[in-house]
DRENBA-685330 format. One record per residue: residue number from 1; residue in one letter; x, y, z of N, C-alpha, C, O, CB in turn. Coordinates in steps of 0.2 Angstrom, whole numbers. Glycine has a CB too. Layout:
# DRENBA-685330
ATOM  pos  code    n_x    n_y    n_z   ca_x   ca_y   ca_z    c_x    c_y    c_z    o_x    o_y    o_z   cb_x   cb_y   cb_z
ATOM  NUM     a      X      Y      Z      X      Y      Z      X      Y      Z      X      Y      Z      X      Y      Z
...
END
This chain:
# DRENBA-685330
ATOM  pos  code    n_x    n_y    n_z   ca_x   ca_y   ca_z    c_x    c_y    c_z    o_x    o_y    o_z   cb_x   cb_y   cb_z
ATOM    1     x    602   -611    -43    602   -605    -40    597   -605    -34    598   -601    -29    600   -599    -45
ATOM    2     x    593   -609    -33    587   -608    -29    589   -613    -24    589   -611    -18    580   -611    -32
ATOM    3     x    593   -621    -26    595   -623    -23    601   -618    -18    601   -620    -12    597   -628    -26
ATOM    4     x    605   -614    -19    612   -612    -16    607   -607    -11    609   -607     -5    618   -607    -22
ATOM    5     x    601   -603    -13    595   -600    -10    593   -603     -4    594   -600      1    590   -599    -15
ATOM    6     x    591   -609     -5    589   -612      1    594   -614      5    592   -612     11    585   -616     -1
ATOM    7     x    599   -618      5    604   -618      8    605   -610     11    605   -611     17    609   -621      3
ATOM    8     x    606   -606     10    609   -599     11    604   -597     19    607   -596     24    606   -594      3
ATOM    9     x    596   -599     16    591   -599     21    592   -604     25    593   -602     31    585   -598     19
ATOM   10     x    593   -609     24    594   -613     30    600   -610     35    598   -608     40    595   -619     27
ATOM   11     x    606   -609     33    613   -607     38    609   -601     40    609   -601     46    622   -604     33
ATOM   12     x    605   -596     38    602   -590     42    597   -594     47    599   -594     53    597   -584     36
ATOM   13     x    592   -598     45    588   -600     50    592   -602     56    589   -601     62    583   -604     46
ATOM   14     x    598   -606     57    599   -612     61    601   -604     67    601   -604     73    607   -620     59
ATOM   15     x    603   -598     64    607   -592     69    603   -590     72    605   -588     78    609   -586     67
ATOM   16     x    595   -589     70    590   -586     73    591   -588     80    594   -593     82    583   -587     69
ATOM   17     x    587   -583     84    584   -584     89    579   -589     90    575   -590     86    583   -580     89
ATOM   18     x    579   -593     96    573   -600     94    567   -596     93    564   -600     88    572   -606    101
ATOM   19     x    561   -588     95    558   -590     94    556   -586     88    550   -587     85    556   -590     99
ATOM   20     x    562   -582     85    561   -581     76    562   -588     71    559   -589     66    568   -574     74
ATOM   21     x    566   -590     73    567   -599     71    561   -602     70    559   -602     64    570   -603     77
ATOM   22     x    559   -604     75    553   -608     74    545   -602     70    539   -604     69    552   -612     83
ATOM   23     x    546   -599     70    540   -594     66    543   -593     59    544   -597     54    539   -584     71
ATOM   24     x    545   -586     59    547   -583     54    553   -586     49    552   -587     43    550   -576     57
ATOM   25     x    558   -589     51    564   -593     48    562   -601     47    565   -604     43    570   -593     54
ATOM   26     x    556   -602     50    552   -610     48    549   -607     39    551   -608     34    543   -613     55
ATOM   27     x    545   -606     42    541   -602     36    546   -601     30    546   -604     25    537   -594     38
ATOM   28     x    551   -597     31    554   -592     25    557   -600     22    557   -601     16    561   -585     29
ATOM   29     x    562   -605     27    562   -612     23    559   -615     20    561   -617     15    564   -615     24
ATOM   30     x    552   -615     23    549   -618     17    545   -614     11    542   -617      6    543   -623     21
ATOM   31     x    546   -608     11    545   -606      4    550   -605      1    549   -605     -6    543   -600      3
ATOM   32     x    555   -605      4    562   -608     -3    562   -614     -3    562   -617     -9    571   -607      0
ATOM   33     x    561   -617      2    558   -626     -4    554   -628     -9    555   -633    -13    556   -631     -1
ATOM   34     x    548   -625     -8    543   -622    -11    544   -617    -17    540   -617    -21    539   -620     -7
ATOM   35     x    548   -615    -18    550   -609    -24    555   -615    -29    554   -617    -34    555   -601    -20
ATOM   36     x    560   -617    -24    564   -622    -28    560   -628    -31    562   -630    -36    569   -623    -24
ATOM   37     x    556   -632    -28    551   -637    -28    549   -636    -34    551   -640    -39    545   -637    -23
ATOM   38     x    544   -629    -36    541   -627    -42    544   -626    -48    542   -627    -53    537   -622    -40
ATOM   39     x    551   -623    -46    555   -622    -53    557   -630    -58    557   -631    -64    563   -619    -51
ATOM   40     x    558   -635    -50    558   -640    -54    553   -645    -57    555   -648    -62    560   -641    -51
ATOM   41     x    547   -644    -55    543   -647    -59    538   -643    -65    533   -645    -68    540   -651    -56
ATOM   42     x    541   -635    -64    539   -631    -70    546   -633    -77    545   -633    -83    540   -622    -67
ATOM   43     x    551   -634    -74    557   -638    -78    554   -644    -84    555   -643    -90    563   -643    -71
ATOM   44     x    549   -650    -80    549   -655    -82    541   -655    -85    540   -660    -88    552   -660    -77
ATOM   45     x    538   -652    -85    530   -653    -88    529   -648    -92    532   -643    -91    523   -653    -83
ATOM   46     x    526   -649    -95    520   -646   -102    519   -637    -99    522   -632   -100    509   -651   -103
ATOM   47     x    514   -639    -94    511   -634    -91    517   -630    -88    520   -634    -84    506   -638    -85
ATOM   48     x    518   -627    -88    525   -623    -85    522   -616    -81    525   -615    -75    530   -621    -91
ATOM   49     x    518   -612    -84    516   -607    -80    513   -606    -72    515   -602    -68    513   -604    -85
ATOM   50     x    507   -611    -72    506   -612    -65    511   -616    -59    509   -617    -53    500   -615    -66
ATOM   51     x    516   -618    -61    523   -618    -57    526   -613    -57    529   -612    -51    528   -622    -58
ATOM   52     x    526   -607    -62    530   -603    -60    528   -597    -59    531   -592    -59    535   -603    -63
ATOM   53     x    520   -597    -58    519   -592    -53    518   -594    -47    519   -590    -43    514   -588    -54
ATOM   54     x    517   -600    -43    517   -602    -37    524   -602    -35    526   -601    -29    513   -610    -36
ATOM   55     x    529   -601    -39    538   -598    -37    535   -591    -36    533   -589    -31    546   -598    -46
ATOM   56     x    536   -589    -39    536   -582    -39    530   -580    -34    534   -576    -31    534   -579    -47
ATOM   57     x    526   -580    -32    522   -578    -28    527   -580    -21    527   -576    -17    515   -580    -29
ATOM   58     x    531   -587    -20    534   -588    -15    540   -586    -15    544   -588    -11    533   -594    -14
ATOM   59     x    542   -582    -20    547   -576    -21    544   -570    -16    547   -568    -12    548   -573    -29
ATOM   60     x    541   -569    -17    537   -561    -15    535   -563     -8    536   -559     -3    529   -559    -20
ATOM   61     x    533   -568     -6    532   -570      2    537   -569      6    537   -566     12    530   -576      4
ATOM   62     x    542   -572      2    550   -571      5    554   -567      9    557   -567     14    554   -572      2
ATOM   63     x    552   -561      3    553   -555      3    550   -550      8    552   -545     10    551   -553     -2
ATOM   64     x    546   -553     10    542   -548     19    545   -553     23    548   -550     27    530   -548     20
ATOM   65     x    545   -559     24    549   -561     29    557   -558     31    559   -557     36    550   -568     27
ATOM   66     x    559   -558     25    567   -557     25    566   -550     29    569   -547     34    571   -558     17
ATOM   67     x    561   -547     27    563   -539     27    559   -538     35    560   -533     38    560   -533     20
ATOM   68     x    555   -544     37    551   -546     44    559   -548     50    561   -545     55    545   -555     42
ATOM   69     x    561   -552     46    567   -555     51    572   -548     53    573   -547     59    573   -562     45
ATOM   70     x    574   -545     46    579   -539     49    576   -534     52    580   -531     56    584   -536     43
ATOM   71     x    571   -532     50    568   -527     56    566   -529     65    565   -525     70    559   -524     53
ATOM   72     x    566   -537     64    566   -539     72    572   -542     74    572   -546     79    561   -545     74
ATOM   73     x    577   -540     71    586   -538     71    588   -548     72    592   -549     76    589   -531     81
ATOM   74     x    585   -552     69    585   -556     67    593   -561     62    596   -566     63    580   -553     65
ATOM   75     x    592   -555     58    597   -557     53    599   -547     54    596   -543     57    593   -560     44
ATOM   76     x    605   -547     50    611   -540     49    609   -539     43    607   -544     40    619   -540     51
ATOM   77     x    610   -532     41    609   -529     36    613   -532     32    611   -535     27    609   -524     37
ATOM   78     x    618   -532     32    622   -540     28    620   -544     23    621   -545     18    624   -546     32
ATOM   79     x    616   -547     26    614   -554     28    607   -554     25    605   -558     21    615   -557     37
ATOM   80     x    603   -548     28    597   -547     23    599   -544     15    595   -545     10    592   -543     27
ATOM   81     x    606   -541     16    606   -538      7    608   -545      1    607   -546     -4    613   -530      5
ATOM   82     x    613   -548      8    616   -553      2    609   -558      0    608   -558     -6    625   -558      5
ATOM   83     x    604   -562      4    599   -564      2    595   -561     -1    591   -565     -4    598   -565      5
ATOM   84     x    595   -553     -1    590   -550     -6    594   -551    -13    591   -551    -18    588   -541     -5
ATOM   85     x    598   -551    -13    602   -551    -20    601   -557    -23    600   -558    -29    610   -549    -21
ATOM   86     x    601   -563    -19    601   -568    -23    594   -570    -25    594   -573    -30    604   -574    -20
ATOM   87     x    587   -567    -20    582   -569    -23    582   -565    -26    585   -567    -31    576   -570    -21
ATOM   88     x    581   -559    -28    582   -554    -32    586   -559    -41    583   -559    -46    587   -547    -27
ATOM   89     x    591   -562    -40    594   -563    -46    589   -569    -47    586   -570    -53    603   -565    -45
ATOM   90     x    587   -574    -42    581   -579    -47    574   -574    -47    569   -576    -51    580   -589    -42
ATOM   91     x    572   -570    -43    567   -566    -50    565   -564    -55    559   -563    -57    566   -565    -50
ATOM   92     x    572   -562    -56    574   -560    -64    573   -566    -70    571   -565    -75    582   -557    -65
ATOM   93     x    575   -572    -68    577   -576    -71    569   -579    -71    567   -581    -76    584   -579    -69
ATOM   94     x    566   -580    -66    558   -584    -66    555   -578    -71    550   -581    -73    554   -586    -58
ATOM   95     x    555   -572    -73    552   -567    -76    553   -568    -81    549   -570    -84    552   -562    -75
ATOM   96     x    558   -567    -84    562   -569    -89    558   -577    -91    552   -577    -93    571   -569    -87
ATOM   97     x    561   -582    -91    555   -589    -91    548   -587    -94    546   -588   -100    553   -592    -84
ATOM   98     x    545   -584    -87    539   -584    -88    538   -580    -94    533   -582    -97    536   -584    -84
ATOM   99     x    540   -575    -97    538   -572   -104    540   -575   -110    537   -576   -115    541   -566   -105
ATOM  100     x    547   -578   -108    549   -583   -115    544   -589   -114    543   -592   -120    557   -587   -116
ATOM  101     x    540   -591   -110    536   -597   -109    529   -593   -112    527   -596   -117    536   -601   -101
ATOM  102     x    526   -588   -110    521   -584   -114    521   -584   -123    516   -586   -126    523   -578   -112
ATOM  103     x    528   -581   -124    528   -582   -130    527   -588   -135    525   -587   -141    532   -579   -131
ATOM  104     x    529   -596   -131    532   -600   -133    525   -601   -134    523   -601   -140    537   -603   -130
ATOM  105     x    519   -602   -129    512   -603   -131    510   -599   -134    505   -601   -137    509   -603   -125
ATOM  106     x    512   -591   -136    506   -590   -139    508   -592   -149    504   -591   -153    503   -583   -137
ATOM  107     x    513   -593   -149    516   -595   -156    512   -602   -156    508   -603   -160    524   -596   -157
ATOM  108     x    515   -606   -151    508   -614   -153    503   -613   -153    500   -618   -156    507   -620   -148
ATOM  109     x    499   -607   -151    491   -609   -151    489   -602   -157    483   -600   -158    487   -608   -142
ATOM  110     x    495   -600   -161    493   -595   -164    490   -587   -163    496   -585   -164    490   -599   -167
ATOM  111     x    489   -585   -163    489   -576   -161    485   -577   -154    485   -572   -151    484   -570   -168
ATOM  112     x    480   -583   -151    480   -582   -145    483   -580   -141    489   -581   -139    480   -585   -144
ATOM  113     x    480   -575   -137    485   -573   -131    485   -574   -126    480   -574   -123    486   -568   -129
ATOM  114     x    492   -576   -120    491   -580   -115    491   -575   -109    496   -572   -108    496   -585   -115
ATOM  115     x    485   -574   -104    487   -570    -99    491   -570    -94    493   -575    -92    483   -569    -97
ATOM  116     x    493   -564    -92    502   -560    -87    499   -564    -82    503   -567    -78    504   -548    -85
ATOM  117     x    492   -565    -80    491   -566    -70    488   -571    -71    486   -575    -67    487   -559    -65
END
């Protein structure tokens, strides 16, 4: 999903204008590579939760870009919903994670509790 996300942003970034392109549409791809980056190696190590909030906070950055791009008429209202829907669908799903990953620790470490932030 993140992969199809970034792809998605990229075909948005190549339309921009050059000088929303090189600012706001640079930036917005590399937090989808960076969001996607982190899912993946929140995938493969122990430690899972500090990858996926460094996703998730570069979920939320995204989110003022995107909504940066379509107020400087950037991207169409289109174009900014169908992208809100898809981050929108992998932030449910990194939330989701991160509470099953919560719980999963606090059963290994016994009634310890693992903090939300």
């Amino acid at each position: 999903m993140t992969y199809a996300y970034s792809n998605e942003v990229l075909r948005l970034k190549e339309k921009l204008p050059k000088f929303l392109q090189i600012t706001i549409g640079r930036r917005l791809f590399e937090l989808s590579l960076t969001c996607a980056d982190q899912i993946v190696v929140a995938n493969s190590t122990e430690e899972k939760l500090p990858h996926m909030k460094v996703a998730g906070l570069s979920i939320e950055r995204s989110w003022m870009l995107i909504r940066m791009l379509h107020d400087n008429k950037g991207i169409s209202r289109g174009e900014m919903q169908g992208v809100s829907e898809r981050l929108s669908d992998i932030s449910k799903q990194l939330t989701a994670w991160m509470k099953w990953e919560r719980e999963r620790l606090k059963q290994k470490d016994g009634a310890k509790p693992v903090p939300a932030k």
